[in-house]
C-alpha positions in Angstrom: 0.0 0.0 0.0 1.5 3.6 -0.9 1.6 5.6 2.6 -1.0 7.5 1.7 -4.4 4.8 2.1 -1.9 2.6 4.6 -3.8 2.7 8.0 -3.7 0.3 10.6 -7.7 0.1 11.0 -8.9 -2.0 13.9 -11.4 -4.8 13.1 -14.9 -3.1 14.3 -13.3 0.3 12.0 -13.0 -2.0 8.8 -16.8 -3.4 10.1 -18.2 0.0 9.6 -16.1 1.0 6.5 -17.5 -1.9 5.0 -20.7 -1.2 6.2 -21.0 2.3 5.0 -20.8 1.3 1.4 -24.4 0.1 1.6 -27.4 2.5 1.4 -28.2 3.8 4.3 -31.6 1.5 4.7 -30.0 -1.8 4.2 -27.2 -0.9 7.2 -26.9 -3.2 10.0 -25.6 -1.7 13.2 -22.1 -0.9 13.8 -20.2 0.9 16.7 -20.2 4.4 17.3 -16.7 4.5 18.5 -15.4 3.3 15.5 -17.5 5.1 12.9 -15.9 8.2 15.2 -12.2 7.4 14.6 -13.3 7.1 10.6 -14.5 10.3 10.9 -11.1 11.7 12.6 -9.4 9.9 10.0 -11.3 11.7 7.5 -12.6 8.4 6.2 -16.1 9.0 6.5 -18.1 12.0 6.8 -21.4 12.8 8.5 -24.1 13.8 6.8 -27.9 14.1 7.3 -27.0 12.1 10.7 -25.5 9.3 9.1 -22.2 8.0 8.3 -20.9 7.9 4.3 -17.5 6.6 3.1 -15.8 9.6 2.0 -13.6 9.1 -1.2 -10.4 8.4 0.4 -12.6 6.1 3.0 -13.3 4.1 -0.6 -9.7 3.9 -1.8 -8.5 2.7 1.5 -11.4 0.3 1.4 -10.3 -1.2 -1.6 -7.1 -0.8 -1.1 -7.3 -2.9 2.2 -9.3 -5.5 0.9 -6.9 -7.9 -0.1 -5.2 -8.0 3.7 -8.9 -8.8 4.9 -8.6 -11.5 3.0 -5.1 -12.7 4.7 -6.9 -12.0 8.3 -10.2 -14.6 7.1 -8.0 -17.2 6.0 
């Protein structure tokens, strides 16, 4: 990963990234401390009172999909 998108996200943070990428209805619950720290991290942003990926939030997302993949197997 370049330095730019490489963040060392904690489990329940890559939880609610992956959570944000679906509509707002269809979201399951995730923690509010973690969708915080997105925020910080400039990850996410806040709008109309809920939680959207942001479009760095999607690169590292993607980016950071293929070492989810190491931590399943």
């Amino acid at each position: 990963m370049t330095a730019e998108l490489d963040y060392d996200l904690t489990p329940d943070q890559w939880e609610a990234l992956k959570t944000m990428r679906r509509p707002v209805s269809e979201r399951r619950t995730v923690r509010a401390s973690a969708v915080q720290q997105l925020l910080a991290l400039r990850l996410a942003d806040d709008i109309d009172g809920a939680p959207v990926l942001t479009p760095l939030g999607r690169k590292v997302l993607i980016r950071g999909s293929s070492s989810l993949l190491d931590l399943v197997a």
